[in-house]
DODO-480308 format. One line per 2 residues: number of its first residue (from 1); their letters; for each residue x, y, z of C-alpha. Coordinates in Angstrom, 2 decimals. Layout:
DODO-480308
NUM> a> X/Y/Z | ... .
end
This chain:
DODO-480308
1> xx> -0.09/-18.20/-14.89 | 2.76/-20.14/-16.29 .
3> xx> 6.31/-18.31/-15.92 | 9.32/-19.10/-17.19 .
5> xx> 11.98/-19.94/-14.72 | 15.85/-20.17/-15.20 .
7> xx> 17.74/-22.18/-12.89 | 20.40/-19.81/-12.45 .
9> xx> 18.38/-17.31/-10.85 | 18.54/-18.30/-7.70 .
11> xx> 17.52/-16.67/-4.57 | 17.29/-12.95/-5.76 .
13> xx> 20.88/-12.53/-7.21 | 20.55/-8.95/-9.45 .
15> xx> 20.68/-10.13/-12.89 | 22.58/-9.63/-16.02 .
17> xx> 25.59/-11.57/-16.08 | 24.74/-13.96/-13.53 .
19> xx> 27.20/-12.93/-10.77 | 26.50/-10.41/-7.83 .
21> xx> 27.40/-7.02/-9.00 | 26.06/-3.56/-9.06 .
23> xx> 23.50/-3.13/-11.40 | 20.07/-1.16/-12.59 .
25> xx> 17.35/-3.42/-11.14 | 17.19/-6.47/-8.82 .
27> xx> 14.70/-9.25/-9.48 | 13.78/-12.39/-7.01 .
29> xx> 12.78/-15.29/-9.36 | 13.07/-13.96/-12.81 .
31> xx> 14.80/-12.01/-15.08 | 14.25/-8.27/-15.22 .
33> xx> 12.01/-7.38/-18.18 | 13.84/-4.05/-18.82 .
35> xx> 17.33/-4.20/-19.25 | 19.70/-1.67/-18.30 .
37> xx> 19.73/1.43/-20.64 | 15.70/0.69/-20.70 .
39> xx> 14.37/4.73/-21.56 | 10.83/3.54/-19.61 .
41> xx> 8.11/1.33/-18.71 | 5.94/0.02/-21.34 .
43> xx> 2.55/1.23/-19.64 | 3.53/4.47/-19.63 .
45> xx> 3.05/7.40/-22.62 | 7.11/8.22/-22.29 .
47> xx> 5.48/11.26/-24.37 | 2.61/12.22/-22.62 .
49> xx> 2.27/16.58/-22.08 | 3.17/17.81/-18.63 .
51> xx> 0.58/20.15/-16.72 | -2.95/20.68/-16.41 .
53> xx> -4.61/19.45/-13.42 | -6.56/16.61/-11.83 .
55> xx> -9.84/16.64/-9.87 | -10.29/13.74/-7.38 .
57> xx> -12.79/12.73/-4.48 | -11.53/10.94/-1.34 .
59> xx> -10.37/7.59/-2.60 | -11.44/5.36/0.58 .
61> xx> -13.25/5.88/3.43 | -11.62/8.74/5.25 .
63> xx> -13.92/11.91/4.93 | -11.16/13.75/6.41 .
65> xx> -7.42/14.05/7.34 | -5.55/15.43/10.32 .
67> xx> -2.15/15.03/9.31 | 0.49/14.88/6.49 .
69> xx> 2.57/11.99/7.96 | 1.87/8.84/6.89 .
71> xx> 4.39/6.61/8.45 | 2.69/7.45/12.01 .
73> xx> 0.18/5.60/14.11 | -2.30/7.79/15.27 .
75> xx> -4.67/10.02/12.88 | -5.43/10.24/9.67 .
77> xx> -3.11/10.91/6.40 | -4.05/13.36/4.03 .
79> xx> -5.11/11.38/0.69 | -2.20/11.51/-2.07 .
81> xx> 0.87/12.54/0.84 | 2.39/9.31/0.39 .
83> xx> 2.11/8.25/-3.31 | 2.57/12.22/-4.20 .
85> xx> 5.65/13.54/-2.40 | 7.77/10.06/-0.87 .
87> xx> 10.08/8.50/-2.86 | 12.01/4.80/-2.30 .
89> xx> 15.61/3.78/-3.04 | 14.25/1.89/-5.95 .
91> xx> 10.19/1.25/-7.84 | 8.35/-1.69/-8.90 .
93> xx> 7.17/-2.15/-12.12 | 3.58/-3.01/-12.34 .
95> xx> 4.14/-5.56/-15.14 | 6.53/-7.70/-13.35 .
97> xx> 6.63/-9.89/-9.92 | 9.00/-9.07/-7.08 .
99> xx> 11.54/-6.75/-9.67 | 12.49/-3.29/-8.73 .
101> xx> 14.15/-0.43/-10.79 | 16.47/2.10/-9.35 .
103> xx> 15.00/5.32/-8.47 | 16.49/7.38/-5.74 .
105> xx> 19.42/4.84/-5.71 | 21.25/4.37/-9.39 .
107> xx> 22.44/0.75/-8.88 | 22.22/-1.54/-6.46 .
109> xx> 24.08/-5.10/-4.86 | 23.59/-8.21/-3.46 .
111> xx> 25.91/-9.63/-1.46 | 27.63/-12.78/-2.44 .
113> xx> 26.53/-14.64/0.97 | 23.15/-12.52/0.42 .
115> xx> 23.36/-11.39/3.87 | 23.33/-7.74/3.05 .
117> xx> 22.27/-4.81/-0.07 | 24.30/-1.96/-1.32 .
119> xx> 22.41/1.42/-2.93 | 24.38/3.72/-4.52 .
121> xx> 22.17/7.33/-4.50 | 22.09/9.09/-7.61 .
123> xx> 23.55/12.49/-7.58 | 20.40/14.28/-8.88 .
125> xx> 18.49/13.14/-6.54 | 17.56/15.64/-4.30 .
127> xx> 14.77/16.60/-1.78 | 12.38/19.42/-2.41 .
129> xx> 14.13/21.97/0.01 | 17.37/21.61/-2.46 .
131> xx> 19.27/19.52/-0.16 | 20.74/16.05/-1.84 .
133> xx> 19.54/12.98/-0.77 | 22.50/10.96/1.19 .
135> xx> 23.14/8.27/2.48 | 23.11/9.39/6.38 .
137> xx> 19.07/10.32/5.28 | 18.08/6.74/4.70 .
139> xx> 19.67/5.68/7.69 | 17.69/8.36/9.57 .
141> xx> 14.52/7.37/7.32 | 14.94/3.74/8.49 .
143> xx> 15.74/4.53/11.95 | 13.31/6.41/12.49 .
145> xx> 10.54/4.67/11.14 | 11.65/1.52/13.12 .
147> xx> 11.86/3.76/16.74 | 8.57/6.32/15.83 .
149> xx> 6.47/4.73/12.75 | 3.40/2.78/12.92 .
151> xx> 3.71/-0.87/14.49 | 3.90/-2.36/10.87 .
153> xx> 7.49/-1.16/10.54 | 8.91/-3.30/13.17 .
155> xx> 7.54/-6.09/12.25 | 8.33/-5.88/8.31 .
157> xx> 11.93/-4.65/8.79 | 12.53/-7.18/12.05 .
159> xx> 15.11/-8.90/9.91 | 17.07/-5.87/9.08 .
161> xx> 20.17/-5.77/11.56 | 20.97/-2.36/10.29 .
163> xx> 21.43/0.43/8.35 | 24.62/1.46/7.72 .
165> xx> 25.93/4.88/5.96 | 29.30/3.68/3.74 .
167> xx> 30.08/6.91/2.10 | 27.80/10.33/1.23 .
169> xx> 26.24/8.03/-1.58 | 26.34/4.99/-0.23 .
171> xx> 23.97/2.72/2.18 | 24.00/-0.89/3.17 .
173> xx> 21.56/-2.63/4.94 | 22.52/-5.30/6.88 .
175> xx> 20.35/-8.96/7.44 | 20.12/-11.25/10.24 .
177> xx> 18.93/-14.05/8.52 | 18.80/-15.43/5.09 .
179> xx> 15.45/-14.01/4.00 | 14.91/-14.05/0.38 .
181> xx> 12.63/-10.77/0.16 | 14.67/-8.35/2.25 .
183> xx> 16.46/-7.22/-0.73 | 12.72/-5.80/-2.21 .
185> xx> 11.93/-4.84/1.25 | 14.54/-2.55/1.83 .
187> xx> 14.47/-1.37/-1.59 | 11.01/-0.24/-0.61 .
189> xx> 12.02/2.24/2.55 | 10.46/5.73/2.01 .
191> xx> 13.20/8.25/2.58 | 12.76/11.82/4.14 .
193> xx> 14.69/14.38/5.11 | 16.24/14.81/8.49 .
195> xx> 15.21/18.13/8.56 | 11.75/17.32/8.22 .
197> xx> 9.95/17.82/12.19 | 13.61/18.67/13.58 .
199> xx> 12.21/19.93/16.33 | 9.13/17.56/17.18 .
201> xx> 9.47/13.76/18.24 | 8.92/11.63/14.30 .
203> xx> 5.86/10.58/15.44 | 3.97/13.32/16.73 .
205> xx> 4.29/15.85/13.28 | 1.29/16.37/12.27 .
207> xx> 0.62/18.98/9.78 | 4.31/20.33/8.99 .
209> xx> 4.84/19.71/4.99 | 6.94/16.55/4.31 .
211> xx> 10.77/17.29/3.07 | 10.76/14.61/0.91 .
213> xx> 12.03/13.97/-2.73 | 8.54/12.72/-4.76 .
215> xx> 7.26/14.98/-7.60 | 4.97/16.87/-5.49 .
217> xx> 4.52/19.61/-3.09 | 1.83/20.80/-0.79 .
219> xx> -0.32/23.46/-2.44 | -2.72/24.75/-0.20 .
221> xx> -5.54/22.64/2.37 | -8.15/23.30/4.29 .
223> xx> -8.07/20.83/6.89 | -10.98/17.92/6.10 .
225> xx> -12.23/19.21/3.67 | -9.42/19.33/0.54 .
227> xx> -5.66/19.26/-0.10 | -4.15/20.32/-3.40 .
229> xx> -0.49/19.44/-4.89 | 1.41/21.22/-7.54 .
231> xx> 4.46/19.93/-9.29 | 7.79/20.87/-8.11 .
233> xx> 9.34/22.94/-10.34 | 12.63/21.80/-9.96 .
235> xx> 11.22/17.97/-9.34 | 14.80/15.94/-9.74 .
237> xx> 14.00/12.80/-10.84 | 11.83/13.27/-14.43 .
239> xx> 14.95/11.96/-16.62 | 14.67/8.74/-14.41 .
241> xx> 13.57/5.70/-16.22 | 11.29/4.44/-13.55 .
243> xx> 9.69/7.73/-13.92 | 9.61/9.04/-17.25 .
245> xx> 6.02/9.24/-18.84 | 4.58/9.25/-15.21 .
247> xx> 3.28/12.10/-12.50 | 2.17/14.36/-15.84 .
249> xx> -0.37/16.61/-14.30 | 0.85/19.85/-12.85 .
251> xx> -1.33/20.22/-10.17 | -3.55/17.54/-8.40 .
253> xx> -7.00/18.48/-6.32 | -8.97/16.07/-3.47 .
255> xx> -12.21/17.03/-1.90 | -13.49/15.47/0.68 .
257> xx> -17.15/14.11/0.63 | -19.12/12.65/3.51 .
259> xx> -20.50/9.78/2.01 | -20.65/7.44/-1.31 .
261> xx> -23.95/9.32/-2.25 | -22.51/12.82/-1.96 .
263> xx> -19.62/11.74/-3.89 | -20.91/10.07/-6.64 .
265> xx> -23.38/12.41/-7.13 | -20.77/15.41/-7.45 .
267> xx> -18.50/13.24/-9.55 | -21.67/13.41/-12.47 .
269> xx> -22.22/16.92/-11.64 | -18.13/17.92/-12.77 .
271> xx> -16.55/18.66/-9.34 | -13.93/15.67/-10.21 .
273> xx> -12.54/13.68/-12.79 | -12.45/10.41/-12.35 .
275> xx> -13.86/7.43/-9.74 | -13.43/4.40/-9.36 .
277> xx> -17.00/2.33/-8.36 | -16.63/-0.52/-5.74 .
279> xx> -20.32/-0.86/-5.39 | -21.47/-2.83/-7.94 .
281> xx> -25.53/-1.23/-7.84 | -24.12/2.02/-8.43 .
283> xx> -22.37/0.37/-11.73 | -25.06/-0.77/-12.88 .
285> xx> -28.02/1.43/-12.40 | -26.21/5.18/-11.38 .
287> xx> -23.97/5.82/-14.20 | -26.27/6.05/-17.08 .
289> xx> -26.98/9.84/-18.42 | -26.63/12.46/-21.13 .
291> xx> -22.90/12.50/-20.04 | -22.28/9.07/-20.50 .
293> xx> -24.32/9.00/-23.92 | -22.56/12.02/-25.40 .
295> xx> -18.80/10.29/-24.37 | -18.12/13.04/-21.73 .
297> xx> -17.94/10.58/-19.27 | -16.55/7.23/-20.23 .
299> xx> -16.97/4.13/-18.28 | -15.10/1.36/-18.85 .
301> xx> -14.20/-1.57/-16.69 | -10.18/-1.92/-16.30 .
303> xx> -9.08/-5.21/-16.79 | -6.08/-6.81/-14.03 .
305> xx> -4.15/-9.66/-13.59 | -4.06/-8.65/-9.81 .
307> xx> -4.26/-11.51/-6.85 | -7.41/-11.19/-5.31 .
309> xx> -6.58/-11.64/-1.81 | -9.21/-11.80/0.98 .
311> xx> -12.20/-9.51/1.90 | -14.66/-10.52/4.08 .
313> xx> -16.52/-10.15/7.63 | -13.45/-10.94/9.97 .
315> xx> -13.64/-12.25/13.55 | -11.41/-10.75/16.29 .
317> xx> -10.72/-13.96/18.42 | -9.48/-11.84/21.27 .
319> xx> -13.32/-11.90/21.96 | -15.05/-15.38/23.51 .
321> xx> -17.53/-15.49/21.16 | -15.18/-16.76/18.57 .
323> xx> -13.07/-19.07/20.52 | -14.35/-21.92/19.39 .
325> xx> -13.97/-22.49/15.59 | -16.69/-24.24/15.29 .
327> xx> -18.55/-20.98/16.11 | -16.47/-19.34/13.19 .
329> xx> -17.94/-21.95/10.52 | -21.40/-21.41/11.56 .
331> xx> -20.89/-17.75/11.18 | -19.70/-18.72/7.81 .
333> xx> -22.62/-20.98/6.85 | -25.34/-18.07/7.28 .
335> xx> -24.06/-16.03/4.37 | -25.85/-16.40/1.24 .
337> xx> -23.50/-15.16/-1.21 | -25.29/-17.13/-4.42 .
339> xx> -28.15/-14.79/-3.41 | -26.60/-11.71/-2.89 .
341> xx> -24.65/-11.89/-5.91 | -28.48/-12.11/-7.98 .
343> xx> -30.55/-9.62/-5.87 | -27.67/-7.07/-4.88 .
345> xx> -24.58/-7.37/-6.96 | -26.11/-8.01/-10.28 .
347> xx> -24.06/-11.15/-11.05 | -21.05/-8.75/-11.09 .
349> xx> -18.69/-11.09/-8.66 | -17.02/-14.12/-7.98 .
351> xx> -17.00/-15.50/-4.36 | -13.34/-15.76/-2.62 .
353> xx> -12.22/-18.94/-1.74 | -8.55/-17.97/-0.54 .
355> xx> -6.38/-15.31/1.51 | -4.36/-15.75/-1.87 .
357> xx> -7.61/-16.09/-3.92 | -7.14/-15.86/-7.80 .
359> xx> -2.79/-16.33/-7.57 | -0.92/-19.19/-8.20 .
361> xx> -0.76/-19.60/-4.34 | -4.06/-20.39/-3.79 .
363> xx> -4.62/-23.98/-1.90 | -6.90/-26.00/-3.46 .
365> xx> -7.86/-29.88/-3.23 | -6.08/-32.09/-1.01 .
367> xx> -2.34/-31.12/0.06 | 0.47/-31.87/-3.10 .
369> xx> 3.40/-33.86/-1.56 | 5.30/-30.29/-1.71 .
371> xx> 2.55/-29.04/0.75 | 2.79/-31.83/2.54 .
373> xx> 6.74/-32.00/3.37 | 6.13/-28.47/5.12 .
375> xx> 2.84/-29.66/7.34 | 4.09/-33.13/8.54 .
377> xx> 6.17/-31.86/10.84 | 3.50/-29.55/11.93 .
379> xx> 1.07/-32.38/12.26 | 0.71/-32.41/16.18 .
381> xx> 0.00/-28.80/16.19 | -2.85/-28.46/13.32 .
383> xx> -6.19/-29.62/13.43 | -6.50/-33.37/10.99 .
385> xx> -8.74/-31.72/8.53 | -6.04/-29.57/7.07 .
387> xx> -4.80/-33.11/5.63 | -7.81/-33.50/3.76 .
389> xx> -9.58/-30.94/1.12 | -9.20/-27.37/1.38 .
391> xx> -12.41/-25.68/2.78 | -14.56/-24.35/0.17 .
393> xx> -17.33/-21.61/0.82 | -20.82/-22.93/1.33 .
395> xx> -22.89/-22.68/-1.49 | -26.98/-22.02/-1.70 .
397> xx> -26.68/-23.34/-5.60 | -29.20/-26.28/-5.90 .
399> xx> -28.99/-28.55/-4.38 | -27.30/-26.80/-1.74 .
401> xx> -29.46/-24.15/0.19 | -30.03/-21.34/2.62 .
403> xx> -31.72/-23.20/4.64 | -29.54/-26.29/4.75 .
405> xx> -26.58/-24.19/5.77 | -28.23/-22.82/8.16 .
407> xx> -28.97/-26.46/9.82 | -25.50/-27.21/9.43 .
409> xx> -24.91/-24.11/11.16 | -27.36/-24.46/13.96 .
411> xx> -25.96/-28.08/14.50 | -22.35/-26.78/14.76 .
413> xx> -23.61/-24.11/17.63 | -24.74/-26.69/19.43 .
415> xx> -21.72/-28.91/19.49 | -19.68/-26.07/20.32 .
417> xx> -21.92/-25.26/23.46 | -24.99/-23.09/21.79 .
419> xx> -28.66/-23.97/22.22 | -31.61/-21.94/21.81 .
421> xx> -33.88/-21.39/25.05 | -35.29/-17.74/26.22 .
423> xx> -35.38/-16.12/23.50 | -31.56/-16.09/21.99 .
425> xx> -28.98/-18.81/21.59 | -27.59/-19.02/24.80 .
427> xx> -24.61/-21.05/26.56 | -24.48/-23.21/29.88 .
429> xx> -24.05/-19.64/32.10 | -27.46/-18.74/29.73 .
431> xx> -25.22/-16.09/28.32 | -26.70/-14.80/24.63 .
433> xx> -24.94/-14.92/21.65 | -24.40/-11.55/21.05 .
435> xx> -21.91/-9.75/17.95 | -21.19/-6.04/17.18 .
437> xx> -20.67/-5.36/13.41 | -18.95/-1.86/12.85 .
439> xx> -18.93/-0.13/9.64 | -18.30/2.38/8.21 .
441> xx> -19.02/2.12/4.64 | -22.33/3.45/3.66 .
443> xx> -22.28/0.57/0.52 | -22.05/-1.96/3.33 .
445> xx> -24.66/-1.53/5.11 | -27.04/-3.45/2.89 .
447> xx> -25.05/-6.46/2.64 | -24.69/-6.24/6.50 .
449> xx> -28.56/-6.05/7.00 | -28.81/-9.09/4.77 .
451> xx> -25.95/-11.15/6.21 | -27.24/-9.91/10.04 .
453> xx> -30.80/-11.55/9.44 | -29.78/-14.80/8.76 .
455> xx> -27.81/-14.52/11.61 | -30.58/-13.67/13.47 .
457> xx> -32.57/-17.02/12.32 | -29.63/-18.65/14.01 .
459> xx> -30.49/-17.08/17.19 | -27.72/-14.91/17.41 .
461> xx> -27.78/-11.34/18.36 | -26.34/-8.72/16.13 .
463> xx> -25.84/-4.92/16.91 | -25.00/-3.66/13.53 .
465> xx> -23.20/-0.12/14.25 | -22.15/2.71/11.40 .
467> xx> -19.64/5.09/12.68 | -16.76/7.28/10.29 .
469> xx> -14.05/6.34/9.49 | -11.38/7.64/12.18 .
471> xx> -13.88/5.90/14.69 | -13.65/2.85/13.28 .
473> xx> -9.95/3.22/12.19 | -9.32/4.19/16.22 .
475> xx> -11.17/1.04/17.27 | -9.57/-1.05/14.94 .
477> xx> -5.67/-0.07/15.66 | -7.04/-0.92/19.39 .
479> xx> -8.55/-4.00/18.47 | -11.69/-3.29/19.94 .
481> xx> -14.40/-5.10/17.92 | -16.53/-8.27/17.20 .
483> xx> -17.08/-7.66/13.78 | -15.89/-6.00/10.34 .
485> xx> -16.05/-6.05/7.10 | -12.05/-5.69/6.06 .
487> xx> -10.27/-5.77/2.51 | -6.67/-7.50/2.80 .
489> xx> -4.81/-6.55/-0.40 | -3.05/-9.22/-2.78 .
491> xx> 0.45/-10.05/-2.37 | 1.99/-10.59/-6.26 .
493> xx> 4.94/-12.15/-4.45 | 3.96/-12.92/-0.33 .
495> xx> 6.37/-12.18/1.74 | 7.56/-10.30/5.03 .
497> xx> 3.82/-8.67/5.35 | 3.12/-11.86/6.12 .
499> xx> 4.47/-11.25/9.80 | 2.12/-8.63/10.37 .
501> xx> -1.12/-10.12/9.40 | -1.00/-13.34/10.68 .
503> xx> 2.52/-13.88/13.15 | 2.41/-14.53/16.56 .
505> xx> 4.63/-11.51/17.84 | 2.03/-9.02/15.74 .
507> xx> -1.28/-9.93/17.84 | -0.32/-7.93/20.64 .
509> xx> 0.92/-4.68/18.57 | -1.73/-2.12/18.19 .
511> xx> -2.23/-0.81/14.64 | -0.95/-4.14/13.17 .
513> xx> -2.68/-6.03/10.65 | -2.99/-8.94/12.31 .
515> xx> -6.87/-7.76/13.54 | -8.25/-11.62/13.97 .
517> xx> -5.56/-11.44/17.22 | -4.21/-15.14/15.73 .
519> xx> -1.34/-16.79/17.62 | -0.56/-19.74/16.20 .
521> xx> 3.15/-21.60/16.24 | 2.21/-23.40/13.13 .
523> xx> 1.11/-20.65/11.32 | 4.48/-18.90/12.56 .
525> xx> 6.56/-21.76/11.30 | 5.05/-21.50/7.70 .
527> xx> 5.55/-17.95/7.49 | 9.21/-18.37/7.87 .
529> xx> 9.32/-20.77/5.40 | 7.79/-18.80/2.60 .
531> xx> 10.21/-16.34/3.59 | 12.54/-18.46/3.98 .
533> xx> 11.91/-19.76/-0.09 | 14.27/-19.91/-2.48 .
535> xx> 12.87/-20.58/-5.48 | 9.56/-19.40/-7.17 .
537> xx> 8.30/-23.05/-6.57 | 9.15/-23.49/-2.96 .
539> xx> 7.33/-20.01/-2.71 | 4.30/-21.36/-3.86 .
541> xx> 4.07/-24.31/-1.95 | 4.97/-22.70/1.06 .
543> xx> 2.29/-20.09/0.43 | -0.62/-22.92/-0.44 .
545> xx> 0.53/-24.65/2.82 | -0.05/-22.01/4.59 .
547> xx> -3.54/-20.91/3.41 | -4.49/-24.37/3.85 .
549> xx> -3.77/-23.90/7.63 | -5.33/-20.37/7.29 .
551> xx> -8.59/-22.03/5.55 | -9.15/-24.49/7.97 .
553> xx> -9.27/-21.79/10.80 | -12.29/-19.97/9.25 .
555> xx> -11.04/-16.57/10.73 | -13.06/-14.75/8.50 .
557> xx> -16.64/-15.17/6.50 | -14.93/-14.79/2.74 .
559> xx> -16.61/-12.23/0.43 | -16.37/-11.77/-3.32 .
561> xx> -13.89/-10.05/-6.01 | -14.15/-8.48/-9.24 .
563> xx> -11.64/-9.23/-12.18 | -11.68/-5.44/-13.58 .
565> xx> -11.60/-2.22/-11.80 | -14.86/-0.26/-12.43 .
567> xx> -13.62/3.54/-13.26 | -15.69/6.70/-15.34 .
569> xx> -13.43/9.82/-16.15 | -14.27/12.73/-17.89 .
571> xx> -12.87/12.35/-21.66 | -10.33/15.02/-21.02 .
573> xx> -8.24/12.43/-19.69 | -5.20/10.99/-21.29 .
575> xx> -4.78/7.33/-20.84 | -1.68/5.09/-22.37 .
577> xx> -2.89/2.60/-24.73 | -1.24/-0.09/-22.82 .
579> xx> -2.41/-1.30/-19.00 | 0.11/-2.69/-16.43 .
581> xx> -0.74/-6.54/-15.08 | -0.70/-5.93/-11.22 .
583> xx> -1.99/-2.36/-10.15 | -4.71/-0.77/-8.16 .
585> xx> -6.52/1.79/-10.29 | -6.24/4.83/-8.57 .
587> xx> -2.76/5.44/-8.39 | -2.09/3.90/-12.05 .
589> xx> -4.22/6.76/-13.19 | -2.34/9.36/-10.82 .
591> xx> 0.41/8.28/-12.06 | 0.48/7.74/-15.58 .
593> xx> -2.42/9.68/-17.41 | -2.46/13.34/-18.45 .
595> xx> -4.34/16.29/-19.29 | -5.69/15.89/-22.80 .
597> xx> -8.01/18.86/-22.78 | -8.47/21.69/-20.34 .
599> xx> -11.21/21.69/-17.70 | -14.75/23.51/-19.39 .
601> xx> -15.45/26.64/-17.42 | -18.98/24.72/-16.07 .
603> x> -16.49/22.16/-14.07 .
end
């Protein structure tokens, strides 16, 4: 996508007048689209009725919940906590890259040696006990979730020196190093009350309700099984630009169903209002009906200019299996995606080729001379093919085959040490070849079954194992695991996150994202340098040089992406007649439609 870039707007100054000064919104590489005295976003229905209420399932894989604090390690969130009652110093805007809007803070500076950001609070802002929001409560927010939150935090914030309380109103956060996205990351801190848990260590609250300052307070629960939020009353932030039009319904339910089946099946039969479909069968041969004739239930694919990102069956190379990377391309070379896509997806998908798959940061081809600048001095520490094409998935399309892979794949085994004798492909100690895949998505399981019998051709043995959800989630902050099948979201501008997928330092920490368990000094070195990135340009080829790297270390068998989001709602839905570029579709609909029409009394 071309953009338009001025050459004044250099390394994340806040806009409007060119010079570092307090102002409404902050913006890394462009312009912001609103200016200041904006009224509110374009996506939004600035008109759109307040109350009513909204039915929803589960909207992932947890079937249940344990807790309503998000920011900790251990157990599972309640669905909606964070998006419903936490609130940030300032919000994106889901039409825009790397630009952010004051919300609980009213302005906002940059530094002129950018090595540290000003918020100024707003006065109205104020949590839902009645206390104000100050400036000693982000400190405490940031504090804390550096000392007691998940592992993530660390990592993400480890450029932050500190936070630092000016006045009441006032907070400045402090950098290390010149890192062009800290500005957007600290921006992004959820704040919460001191109060909230006074008496219990940060990370061991589990179901006290949040003091926080979002529009929405606990209703009532019933521990795994549903949680309901009303609107608070005296909600302070509604005259707030980045808010107006948005959060309309008054209250919002989840239930909690044990499976895709169940929950599809009770979305038809009226128990909830809208779902979004990630199993493209289901699309295509479960939601047909009298409802969906009639225009009770519309279904309608969602169209998105989001990055792709990566999903696929990733490889924990703490485990010897996958030591060798020519292991990991065999793996690769036994799924048949051409095939699945006829047979099981009903041509509904595109396969991924990148972890920055349909962006401008995609690596593609052989290295640009921009790429290049950034991996020469890396040369001694990368394998020689990342100076040729990037890897592209294998294809089955004639003339390629299944069959042809799999020789390719059976000849790669061998080099790497894997023969077939006894029964199973076996090594020098005539140790078998032997992979768990855990799951637990019940939609999986199919394309597991498939993938897992080619493997078997191969010699390899596969134990494919379903368990729910805070299993797998336990096994996976532990790292223990061959096999998954994992969804790593887009990044519309990459960044700090970076760190804790794929840095060094973030292999060890349990509950990071950095599952595969890579260490890898050049992959380290590139990180920094997108972060490093001043301009939009150096950004992307900082980016493509790394995914190159990334590419060539086949960590993961790449799966397939949509270009819409698949959603049904009942037609007493509201929905703005305009759709935001880069969102996911579940909280764009929690956010910004509305009650048209009251629930029947058969719902």
């Amino acid at each position: 996508m071309l953009r338009l870039f001025l050459s004044f707007l250099l390394f994340g100054f806040l806009q409007y007048g060119g010079n570092a000064c307090a102002a409404h919104a902050f913006s890394l590489y462009d312009k912001p689209k609103y200016p200041p005295g904006f009224t509110h976003f374009d996506y939004v229905n600035p008109d759109a009725p307040r109350g009513g209420e909204l039915f929803l399932a589960n909207p992932d894989r947890r079937t249940s919940f344990d807790k309503f604090n998000p920011f900790s390690l251990k157990g599972v969130s309640a669905a909606g906590v964070s998006l419903l009652m936490f609130e940030t110093l300032a919000a994106s805007s889901s039409d825009e890259v790397a630009t952010m809007y004051g919300l609980l803070a009213e302005d906002m500076e940059l530094a002129p040696d950018r090595m540290s950001m000003t918020f100024r609070l707003n006065p109205k802002a104020h949590f839902n006990n009645g206390d104000p929001v100050t400036a000693d409560d982000v400190k405490y927010s940031f504090d804390t979730l550096i000392a007691k939150g998940a592992p993530q935090y660390k990592i993400v914030f480890a450029d932050v020196k500190q936070c630092v309380a000016v006045d009441k109103r006032t907070v400045r956060f402090d950098f290390k190093t010149l890192n062009h996205e800290l500005p957007l990351i600290v921006g992004s801190v959820p704040v919460f009350s001191k109060k909230w848990g006074a008496n219990t260590s940060f990370d061991k609250i589990q179901l006290e309700p949040p003091i926080a300052s979002g529009p929405y307070l606990i209703d009532q629960y019933n521990v795994g099984r549903s949680i309901s939020f009303k609107r608070d009353p005296n909600y302070w932030g509604d005259g707030i630009p980045a808010r107006r039009g948005m959060f309309n319904f008054g209250k919002i339910h989840y239930r909690f169903y044990k499976d895709d089946v169940a929950r599809l099946e009770a979305f038809k039969a009226g128990e909830f209002d809208l779902i979004v479909e990630y199993s493209s069968k289901n699309w295509a041969r479960s939601y047909t009906g009298p409802k969906f004739n009639n225009g009770e239930i519309i279904k309608c694919e969602l169209k998105h200019s989001n990055g792709a990102g990566m999903q696929g069956f990733v490889m924990n190379l703490r485990r010897s299996q996958f030591a060798d990377v020519r292991v990991r391309r065999a793996l690769g070379l036994a799924l048949d995606f051409e095939w699945m896509n006829r047979q099981l997806f009903y041509g509904q998908y595109k396969r991924i080729y990148s972890y920055f798959n349909n962006s401008d940061f995609a690596a593609t081809g052989m290295p640009g001379a921009d790429e290049l600048k950034l991996l020469e001095p890396l040369r001694s520490k990368l394998d020689p093919a990342v100076f040729g094409p990037a890897p592209v998935p294998p294809s089955t399309e004639p003339p390629g085959s299944l069959r042809a892979n799999l020789l390719k794949a059976r000849a790669l085994l061998k080099e790497a040490g894997w023969e077939y004798r006894d029964g199973a492909l076996r090594n020098a100690k005539g140790e078998p070849l032997e992979i768990e895949v855990i799951d637990d998505q019940g939609a999986m399981s199919r394309v597991i079954s498939v993938y897992v019998r080619n493997l078997q051709k191969l010699g390899i043995q596969v134990n494919q194992r379903t368990a729910d959800f805070a299993l797998i989630q336990k096994r996976m902050e532990e790292f223990d695991f061959d096999m998954t099948s994992l969804n790593f979201g887009a990044f519309t501008s990459p960044g700090n996150e970076l760190f804790d997928r794929f840095a060094s330092k973030a292999a060890d920490e349990k509950g990071s994202s950095n599952v595969w368990g890579l260490k890898d000094p050049a992959v380290d070195k590139l990180i920094d340098a997108v972060v490093a990135a001043n301009t939009w340009k150096d950004l992307v080829s900082a980016t493509r040089a790394l995914d190159r790297v990334l590419l060539h270390k086949y960590l993961v068998v790449p799966h397939w992406y949509s270009e819409t989001h698949r959603v049904a709602y009942r037609n007493r839905l509201g929905v703005p007649g305009t759709l935001p570029l880069y969102y996911q579709a579940d909280p764009y609909a929690i956010s910004t439609w509305w009650q048209k029409q009251p629930r029947s009394k058969g719902d």
